[in-house]
PDB file of the backbone (N, CA, C, O) and the ligand in Angstrom, with CONECT records:
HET     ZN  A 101       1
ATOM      1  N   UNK A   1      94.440 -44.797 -31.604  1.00  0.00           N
ATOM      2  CA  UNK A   1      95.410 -45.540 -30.787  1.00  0.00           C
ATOM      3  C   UNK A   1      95.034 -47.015 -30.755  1.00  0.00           C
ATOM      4  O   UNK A   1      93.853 -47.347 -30.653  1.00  0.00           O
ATOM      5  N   UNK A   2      96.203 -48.069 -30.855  1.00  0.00           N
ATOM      6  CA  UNK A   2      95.775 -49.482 -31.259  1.00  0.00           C
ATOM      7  C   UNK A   2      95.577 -50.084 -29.731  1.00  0.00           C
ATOM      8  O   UNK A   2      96.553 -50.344 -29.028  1.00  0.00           O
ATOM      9  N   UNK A   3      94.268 -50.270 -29.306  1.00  0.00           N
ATOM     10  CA  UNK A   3      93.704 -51.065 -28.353  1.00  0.00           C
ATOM     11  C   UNK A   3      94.569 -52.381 -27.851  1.00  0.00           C
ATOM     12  O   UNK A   3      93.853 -53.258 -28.334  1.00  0.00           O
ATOM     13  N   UNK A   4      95.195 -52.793 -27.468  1.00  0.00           N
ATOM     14  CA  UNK A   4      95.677 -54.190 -27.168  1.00  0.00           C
ATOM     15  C   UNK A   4      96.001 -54.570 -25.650  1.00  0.00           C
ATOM     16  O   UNK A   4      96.226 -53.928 -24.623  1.00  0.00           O
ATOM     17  N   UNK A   5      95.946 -55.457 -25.877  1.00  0.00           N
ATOM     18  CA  UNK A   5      95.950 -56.344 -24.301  1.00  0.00           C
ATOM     19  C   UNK A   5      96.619 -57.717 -24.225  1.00  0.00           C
ATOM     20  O   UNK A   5      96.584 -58.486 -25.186  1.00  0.00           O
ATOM     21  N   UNK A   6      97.436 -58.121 -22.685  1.00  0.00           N
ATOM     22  CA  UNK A   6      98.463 -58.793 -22.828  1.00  0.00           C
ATOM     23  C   UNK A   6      97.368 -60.271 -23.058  1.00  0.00           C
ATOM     24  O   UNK A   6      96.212 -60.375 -22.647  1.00  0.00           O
ATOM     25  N   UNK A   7      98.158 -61.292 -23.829  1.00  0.00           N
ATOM     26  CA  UNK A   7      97.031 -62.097 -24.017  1.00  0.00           C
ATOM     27  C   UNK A   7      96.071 -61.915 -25.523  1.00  0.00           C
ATOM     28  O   UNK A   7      95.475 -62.917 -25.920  1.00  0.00           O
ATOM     29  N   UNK A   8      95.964 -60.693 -26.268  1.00  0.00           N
ATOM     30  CA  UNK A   8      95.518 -60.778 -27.335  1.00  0.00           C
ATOM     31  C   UNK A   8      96.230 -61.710 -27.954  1.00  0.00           C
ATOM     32  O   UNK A   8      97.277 -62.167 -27.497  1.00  0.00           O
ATOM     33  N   UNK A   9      95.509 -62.185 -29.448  1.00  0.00           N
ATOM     34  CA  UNK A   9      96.097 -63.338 -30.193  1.00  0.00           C
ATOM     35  C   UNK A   9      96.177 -61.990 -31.545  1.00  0.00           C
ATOM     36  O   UNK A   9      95.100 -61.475 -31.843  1.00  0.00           O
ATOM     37  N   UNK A  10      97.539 -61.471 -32.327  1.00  0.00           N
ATOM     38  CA  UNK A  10      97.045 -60.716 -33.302  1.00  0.00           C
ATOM     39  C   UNK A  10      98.069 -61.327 -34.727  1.00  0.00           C
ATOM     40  O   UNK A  10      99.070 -62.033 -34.611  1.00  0.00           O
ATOM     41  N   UNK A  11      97.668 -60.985 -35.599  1.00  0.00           N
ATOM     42  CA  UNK A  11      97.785 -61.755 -36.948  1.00  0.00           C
ATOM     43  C   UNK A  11      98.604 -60.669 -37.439  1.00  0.00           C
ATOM     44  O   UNK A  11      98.109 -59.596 -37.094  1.00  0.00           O
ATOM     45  N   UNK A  12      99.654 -60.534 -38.103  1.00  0.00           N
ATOM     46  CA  UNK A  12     100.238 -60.031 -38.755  1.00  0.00           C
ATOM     47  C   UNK A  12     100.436 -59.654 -40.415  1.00  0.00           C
ATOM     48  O   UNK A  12      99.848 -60.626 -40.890  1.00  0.00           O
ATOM     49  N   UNK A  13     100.711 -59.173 -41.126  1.00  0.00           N
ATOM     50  CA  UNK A  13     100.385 -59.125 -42.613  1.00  0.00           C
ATOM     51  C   UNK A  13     101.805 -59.531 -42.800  1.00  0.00           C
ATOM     52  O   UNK A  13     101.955 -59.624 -44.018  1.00  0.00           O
ATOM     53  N   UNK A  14     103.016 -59.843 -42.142  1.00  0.00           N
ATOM     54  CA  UNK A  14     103.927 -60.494 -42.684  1.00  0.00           C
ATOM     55  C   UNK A  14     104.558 -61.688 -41.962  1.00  0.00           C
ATOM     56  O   UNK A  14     105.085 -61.593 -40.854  1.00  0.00           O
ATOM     57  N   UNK A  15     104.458 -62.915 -42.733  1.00  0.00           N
ATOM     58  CA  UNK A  15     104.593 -63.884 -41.474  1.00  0.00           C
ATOM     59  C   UNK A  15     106.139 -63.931 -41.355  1.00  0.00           C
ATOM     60  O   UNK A  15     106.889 -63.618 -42.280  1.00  0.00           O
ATOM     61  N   UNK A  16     106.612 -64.414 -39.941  1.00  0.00           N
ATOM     62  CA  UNK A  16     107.293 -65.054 -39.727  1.00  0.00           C
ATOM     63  C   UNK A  16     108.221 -65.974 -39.884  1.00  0.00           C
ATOM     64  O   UNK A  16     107.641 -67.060 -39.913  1.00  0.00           O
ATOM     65  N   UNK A  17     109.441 -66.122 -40.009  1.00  0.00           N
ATOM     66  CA  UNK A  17     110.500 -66.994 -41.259  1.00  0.00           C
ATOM     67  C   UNK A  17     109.710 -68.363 -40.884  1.00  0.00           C
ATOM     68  O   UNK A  17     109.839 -69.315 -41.654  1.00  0.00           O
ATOM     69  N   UNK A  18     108.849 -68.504 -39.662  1.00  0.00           N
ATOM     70  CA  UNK A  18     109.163 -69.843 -39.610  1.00  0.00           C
ATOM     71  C   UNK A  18     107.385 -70.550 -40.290  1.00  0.00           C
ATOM     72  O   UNK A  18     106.868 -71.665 -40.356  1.00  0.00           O
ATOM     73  N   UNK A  19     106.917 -68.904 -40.733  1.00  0.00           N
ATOM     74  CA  UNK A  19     105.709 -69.331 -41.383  1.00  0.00           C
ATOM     75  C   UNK A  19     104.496 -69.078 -40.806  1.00  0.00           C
ATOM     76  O   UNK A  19     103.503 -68.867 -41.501  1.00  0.00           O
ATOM     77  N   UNK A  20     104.452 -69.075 -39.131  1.00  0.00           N
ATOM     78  CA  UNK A  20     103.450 -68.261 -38.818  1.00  0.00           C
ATOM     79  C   UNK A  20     103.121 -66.901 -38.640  1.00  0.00           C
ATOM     80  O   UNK A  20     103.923 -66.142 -38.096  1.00  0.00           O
ATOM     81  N   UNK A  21     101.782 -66.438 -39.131  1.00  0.00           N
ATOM     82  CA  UNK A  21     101.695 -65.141 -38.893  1.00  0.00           C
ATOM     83  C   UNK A  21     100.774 -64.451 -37.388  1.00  0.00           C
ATOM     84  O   UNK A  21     100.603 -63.338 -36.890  1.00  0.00           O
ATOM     85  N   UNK A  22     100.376 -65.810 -37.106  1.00  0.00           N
ATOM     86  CA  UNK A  22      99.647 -65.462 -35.548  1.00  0.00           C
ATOM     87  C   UNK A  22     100.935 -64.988 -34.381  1.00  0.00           C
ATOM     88  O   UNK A  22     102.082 -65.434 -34.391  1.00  0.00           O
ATOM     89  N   UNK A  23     100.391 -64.005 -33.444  1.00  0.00           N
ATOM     90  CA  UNK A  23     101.447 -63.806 -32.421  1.00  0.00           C
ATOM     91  C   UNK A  23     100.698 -63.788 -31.088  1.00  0.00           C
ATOM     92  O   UNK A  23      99.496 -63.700 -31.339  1.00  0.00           O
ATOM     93  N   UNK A  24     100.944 -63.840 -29.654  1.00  0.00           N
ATOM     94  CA  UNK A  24     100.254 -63.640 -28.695  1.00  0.00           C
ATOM     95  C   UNK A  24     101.421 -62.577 -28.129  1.00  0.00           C
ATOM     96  O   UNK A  24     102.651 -62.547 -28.129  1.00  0.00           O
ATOM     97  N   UNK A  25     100.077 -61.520 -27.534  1.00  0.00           N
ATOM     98  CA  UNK A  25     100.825 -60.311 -26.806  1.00  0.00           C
ATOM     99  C   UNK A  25     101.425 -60.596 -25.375  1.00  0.00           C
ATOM    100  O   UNK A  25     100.671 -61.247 -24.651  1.00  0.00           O
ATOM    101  N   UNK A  26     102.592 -60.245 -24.850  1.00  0.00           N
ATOM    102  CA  UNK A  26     103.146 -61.161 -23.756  1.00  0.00           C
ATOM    103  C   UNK A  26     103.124 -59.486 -22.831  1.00  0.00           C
ATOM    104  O   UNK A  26     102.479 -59.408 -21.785  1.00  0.00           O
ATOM    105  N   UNK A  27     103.863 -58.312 -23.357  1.00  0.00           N
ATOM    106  CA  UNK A  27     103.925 -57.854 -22.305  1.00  0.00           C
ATOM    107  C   UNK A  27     103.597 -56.141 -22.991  1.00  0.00           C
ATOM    108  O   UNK A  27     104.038 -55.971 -24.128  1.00  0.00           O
ATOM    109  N   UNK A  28     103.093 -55.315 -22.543  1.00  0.00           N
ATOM    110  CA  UNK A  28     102.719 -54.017 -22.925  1.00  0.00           C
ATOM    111  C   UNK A  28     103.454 -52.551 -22.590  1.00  0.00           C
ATOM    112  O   UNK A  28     103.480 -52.076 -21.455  1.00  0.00           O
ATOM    113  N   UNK A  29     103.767 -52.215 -23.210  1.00  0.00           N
ATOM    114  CA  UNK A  29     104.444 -50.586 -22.948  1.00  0.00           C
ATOM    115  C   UNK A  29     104.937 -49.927 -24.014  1.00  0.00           C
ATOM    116  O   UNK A  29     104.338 -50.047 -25.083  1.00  0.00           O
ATOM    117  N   UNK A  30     105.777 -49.343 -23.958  1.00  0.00           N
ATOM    118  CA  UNK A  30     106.111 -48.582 -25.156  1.00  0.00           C
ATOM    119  C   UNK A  30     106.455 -49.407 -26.171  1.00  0.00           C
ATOM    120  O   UNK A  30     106.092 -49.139 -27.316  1.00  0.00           O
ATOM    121  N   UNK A  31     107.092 -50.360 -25.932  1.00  0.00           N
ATOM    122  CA  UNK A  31     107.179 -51.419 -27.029  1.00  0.00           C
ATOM    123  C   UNK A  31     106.535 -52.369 -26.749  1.00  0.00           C
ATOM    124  O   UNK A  31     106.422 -52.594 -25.544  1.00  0.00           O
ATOM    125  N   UNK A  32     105.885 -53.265 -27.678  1.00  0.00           N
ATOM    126  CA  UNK A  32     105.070 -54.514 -27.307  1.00  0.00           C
ATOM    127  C   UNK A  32     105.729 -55.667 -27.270  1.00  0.00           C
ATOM    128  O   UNK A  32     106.512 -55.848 -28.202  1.00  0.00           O
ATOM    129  N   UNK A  33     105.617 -56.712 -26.257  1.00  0.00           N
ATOM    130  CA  UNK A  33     105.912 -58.001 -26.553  1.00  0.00           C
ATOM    131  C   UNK A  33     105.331 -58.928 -27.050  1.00  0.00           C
ATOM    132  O   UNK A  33     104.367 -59.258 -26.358  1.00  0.00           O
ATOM    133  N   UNK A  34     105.508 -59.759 -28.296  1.00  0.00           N
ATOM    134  CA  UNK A  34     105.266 -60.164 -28.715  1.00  0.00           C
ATOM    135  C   UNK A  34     105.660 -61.791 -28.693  1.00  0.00           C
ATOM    136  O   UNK A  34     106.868 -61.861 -28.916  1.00  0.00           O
ATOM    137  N   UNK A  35     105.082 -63.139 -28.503  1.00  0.00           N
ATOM    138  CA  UNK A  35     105.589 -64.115 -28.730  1.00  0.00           C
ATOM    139  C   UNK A  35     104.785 -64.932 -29.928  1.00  0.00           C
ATOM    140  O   UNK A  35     103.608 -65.286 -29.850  1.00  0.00           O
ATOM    141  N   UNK A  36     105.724 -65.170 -31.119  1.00  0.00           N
ATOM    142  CA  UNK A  36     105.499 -66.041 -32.194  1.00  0.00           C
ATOM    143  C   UNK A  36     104.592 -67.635 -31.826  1.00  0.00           C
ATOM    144  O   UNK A  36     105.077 -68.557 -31.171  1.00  0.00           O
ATOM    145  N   UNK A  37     103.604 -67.627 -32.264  1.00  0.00           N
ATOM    146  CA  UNK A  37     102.703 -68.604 -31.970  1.00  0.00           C
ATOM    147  C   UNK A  37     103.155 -69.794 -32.778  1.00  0.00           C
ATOM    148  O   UNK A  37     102.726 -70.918 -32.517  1.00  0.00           O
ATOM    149  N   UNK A  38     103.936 -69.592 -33.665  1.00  0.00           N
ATOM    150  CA  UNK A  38     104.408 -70.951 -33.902  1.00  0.00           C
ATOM    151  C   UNK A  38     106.012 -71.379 -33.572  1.00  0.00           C
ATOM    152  O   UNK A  38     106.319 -72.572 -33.570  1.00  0.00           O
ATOM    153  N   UNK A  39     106.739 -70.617 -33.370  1.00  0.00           N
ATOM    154  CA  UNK A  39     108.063 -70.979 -33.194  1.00  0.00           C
ATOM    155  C   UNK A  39     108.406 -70.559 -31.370  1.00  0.00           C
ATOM    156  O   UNK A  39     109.297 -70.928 -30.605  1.00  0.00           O
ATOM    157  N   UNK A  40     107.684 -69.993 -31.266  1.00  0.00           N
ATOM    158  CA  UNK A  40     107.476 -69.163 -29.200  1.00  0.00           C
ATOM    159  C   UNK A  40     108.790 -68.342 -29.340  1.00  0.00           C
ATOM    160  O   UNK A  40     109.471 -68.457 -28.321  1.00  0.00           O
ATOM    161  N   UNK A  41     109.254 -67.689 -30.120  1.00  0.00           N
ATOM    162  CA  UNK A  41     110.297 -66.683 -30.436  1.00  0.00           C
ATOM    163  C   UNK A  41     109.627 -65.555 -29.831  1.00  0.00           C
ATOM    164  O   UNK A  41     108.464 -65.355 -30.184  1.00  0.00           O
ATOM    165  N   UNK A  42     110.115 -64.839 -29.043  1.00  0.00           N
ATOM    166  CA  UNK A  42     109.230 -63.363 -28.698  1.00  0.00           C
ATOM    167  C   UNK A  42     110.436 -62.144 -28.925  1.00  0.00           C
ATOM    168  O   UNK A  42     111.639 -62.254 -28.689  1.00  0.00           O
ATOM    169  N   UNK A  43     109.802 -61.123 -29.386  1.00  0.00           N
ATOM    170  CA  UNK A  43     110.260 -60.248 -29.878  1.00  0.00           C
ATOM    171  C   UNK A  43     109.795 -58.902 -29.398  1.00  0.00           C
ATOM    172  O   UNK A  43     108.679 -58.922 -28.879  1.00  0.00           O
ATOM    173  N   UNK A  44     110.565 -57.419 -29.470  1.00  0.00           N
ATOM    174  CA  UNK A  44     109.441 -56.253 -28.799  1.00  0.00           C
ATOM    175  C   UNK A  44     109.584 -55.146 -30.193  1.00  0.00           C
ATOM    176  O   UNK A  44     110.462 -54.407 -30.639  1.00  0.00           O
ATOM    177  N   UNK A  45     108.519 -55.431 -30.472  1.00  0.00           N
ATOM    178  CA  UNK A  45     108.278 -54.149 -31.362  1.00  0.00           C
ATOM    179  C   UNK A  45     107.754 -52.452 -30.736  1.00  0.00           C
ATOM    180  O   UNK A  45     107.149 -52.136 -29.712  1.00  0.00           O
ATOM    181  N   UNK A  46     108.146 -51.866 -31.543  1.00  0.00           N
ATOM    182  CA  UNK A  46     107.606 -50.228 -31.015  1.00  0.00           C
ATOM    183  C   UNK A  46     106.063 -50.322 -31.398  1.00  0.00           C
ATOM    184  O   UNK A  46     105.690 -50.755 -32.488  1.00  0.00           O
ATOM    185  N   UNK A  47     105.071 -49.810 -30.251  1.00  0.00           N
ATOM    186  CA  UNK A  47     103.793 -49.595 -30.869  1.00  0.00           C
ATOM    187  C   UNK A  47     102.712 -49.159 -32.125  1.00  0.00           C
ATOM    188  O   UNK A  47     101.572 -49.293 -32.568  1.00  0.00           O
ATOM    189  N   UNK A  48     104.118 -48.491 -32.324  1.00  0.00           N
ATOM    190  CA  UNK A  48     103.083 -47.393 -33.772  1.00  0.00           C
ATOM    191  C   UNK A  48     103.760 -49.079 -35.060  1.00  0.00           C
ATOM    192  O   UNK A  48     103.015 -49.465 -35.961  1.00  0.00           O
ATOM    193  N   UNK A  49     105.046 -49.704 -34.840  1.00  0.00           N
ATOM    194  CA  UNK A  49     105.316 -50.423 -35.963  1.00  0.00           C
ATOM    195  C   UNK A  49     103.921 -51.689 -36.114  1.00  0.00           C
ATOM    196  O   UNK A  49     103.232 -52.069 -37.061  1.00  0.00           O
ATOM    197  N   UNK A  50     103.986 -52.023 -34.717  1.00  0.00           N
ATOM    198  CA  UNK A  50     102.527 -53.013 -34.688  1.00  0.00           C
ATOM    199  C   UNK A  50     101.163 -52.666 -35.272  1.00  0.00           C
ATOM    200  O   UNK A  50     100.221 -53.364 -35.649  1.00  0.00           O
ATOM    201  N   UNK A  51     101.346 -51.528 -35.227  1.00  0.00           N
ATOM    202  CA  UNK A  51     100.140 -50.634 -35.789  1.00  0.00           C
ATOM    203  C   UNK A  51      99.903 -51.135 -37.624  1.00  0.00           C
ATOM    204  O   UNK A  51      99.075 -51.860 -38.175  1.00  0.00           O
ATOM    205  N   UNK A  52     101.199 -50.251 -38.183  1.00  0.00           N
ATOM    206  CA  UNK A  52     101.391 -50.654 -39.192  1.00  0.00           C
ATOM    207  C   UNK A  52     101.292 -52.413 -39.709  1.00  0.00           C
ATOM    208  O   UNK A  52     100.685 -52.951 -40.635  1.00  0.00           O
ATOM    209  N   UNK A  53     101.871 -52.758 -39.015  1.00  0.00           N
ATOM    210  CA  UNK A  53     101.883 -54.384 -39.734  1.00  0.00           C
ATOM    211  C   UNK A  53     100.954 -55.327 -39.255  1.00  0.00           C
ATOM    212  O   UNK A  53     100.977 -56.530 -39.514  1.00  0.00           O
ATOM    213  N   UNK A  54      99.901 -54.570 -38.341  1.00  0.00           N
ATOM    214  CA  UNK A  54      98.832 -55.397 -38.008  1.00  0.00           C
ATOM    215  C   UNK A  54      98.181 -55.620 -38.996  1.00  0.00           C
ATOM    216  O   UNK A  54      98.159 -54.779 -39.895  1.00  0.00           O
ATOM    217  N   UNK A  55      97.393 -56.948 -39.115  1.00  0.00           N
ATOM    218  CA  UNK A  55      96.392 -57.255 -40.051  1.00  0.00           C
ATOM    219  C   UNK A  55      95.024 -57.742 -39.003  1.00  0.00           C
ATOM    220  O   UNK A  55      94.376 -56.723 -38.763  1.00  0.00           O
ATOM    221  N   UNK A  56      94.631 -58.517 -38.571  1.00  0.00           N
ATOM    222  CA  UNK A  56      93.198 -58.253 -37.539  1.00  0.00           C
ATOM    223  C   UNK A  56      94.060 -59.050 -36.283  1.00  0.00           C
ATOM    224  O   UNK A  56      95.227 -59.318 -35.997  1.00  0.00           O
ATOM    225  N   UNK A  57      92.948 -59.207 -35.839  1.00  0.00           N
ATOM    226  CA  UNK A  57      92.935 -59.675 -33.786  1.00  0.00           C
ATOM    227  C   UNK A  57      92.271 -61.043 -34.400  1.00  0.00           C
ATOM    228  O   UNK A  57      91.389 -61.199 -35.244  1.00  0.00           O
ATOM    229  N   UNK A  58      92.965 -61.867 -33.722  1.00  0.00           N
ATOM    230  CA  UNK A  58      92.831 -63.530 -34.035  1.00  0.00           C
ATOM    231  C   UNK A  58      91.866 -63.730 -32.530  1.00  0.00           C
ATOM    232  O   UNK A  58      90.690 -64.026 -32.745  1.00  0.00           O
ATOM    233  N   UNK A  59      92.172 -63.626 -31.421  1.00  0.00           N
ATOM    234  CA  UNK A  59      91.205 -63.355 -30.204  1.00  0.00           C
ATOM    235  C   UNK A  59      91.603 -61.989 -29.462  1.00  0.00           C
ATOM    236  O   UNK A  59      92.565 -61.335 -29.866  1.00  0.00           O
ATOM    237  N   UNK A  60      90.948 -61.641 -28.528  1.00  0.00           N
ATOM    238  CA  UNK A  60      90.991 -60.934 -27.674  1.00  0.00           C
ATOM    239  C   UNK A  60      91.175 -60.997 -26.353  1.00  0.00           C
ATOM    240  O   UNK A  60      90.099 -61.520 -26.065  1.00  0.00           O
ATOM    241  N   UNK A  61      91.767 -60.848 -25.251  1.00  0.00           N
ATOM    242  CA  UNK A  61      91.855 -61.533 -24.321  1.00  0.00           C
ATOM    243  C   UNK A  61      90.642 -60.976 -22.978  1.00  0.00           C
ATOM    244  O   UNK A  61      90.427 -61.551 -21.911  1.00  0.00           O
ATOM    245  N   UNK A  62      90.112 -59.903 -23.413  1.00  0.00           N
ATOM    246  CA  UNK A  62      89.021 -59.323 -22.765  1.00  0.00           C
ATOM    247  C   UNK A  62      88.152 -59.076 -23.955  1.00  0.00           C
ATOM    248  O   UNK A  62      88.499 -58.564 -25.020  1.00  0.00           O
ATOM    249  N   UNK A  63      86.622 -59.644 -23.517  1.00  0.00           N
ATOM    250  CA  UNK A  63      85.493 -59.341 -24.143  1.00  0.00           C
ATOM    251  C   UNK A  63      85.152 -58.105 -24.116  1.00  0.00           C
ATOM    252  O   UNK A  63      84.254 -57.841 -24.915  1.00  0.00           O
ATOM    253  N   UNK A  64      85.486 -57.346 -23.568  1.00  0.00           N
ATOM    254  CA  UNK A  64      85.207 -55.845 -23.261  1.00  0.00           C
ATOM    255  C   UNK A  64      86.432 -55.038 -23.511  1.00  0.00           C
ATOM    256  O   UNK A  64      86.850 -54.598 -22.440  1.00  0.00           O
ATOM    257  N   UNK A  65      87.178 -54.671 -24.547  1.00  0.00           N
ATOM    258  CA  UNK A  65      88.654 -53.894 -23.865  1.00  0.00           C
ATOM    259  C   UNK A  65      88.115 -52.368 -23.816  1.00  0.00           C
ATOM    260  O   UNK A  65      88.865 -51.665 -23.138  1.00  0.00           O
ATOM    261  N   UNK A  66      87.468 -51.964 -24.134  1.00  0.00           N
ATOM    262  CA  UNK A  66      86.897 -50.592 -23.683  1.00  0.00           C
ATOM    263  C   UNK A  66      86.549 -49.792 -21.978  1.00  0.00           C
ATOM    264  O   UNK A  66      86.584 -48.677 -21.458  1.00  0.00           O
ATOM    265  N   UNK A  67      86.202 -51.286 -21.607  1.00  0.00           N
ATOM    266  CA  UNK A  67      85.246 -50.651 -20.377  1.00  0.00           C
ATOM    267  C   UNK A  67      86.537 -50.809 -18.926  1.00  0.00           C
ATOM    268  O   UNK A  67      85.880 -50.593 -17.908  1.00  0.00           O
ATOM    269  N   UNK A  68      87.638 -51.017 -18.632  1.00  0.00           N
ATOM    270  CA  UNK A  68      88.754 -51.052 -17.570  1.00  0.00           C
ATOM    271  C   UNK A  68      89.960 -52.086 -18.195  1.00  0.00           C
ATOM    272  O   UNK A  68      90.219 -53.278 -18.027  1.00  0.00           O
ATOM    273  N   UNK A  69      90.756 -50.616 -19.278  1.00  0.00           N
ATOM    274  CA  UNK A  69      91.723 -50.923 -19.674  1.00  0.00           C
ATOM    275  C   UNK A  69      92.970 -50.666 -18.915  1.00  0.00           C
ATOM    276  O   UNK A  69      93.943 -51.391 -19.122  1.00  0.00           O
ATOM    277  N   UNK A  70      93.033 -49.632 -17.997  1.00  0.00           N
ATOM    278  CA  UNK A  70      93.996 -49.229 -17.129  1.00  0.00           C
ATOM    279  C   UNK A  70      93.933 -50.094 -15.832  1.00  0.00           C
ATOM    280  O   UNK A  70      94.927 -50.018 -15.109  1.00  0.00           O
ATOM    281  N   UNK A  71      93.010 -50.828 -15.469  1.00  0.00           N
ATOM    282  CA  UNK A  71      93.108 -51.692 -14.067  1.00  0.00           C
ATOM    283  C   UNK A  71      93.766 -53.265 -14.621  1.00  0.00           C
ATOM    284  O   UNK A  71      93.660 -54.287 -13.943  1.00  0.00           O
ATOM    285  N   UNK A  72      94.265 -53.226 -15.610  1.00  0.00           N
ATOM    286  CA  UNK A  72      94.927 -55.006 -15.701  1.00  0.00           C
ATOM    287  C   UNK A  72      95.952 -54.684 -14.869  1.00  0.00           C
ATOM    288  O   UNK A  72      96.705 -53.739 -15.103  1.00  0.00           O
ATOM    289  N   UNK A  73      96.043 -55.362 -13.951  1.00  0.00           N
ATOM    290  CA  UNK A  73      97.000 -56.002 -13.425  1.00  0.00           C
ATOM    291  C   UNK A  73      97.729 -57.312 -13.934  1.00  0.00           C
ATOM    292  O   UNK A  73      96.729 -57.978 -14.203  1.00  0.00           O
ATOM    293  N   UNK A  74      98.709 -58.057 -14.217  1.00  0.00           N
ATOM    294  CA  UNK A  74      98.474 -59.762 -14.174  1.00  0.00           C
ATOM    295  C   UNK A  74     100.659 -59.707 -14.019  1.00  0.00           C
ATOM    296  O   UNK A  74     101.591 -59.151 -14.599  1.00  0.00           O
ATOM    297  N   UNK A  75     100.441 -60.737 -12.792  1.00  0.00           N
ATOM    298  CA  UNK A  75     101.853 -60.673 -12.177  1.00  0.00           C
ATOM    299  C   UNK A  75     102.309 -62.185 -12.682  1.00  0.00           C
ATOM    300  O   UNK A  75     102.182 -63.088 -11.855  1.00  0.00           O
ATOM    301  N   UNK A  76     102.796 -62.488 -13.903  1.00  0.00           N
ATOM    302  CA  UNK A  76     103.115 -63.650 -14.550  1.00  0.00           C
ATOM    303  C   UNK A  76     104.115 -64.496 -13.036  1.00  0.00           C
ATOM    304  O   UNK A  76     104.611 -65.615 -13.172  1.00  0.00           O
TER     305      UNK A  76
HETATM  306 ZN    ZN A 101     107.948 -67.897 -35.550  1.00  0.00          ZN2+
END
């Protein structure tokens, strides 16, 4: 199961029309939100597709995502 957290920075293997392939994760659930780090276009993909077209984690937004993944709270 793909680990992620709102606030990750993750890289994609196909960029973006507008050329970037970095994205930051905006919001989490069955589909992910996603906002384009170079154009701020956000988009919601289904989890398992992110899966597939991930290429690595550009940052992480917790140094730890293992140890209290179910207590994020964050009320934008
Ligand atoms: Zn873009």
């Amino acid at each position: 199961m793909l680990n992620v957290s709102i606030n990750d920075v993750v890289r994609l293997k196909k960029p973006h029309p507008c050329g970037s392939t970095d994205w930051t994760v905006v919001r989490i659930g069955a589909d992910i939100g996603l906002r384009c780090n170079g154009c701020e276009r956000r988009i919601l993909i289904p989890r398992r597709t992110l899966e597939k077209r991930l290429k690595t984690f550009v940052s992480r937004a917790q140094a730890d995502p293992d140890s209290t993944s179910s207590s994020a709270h964050v009320d934008a």
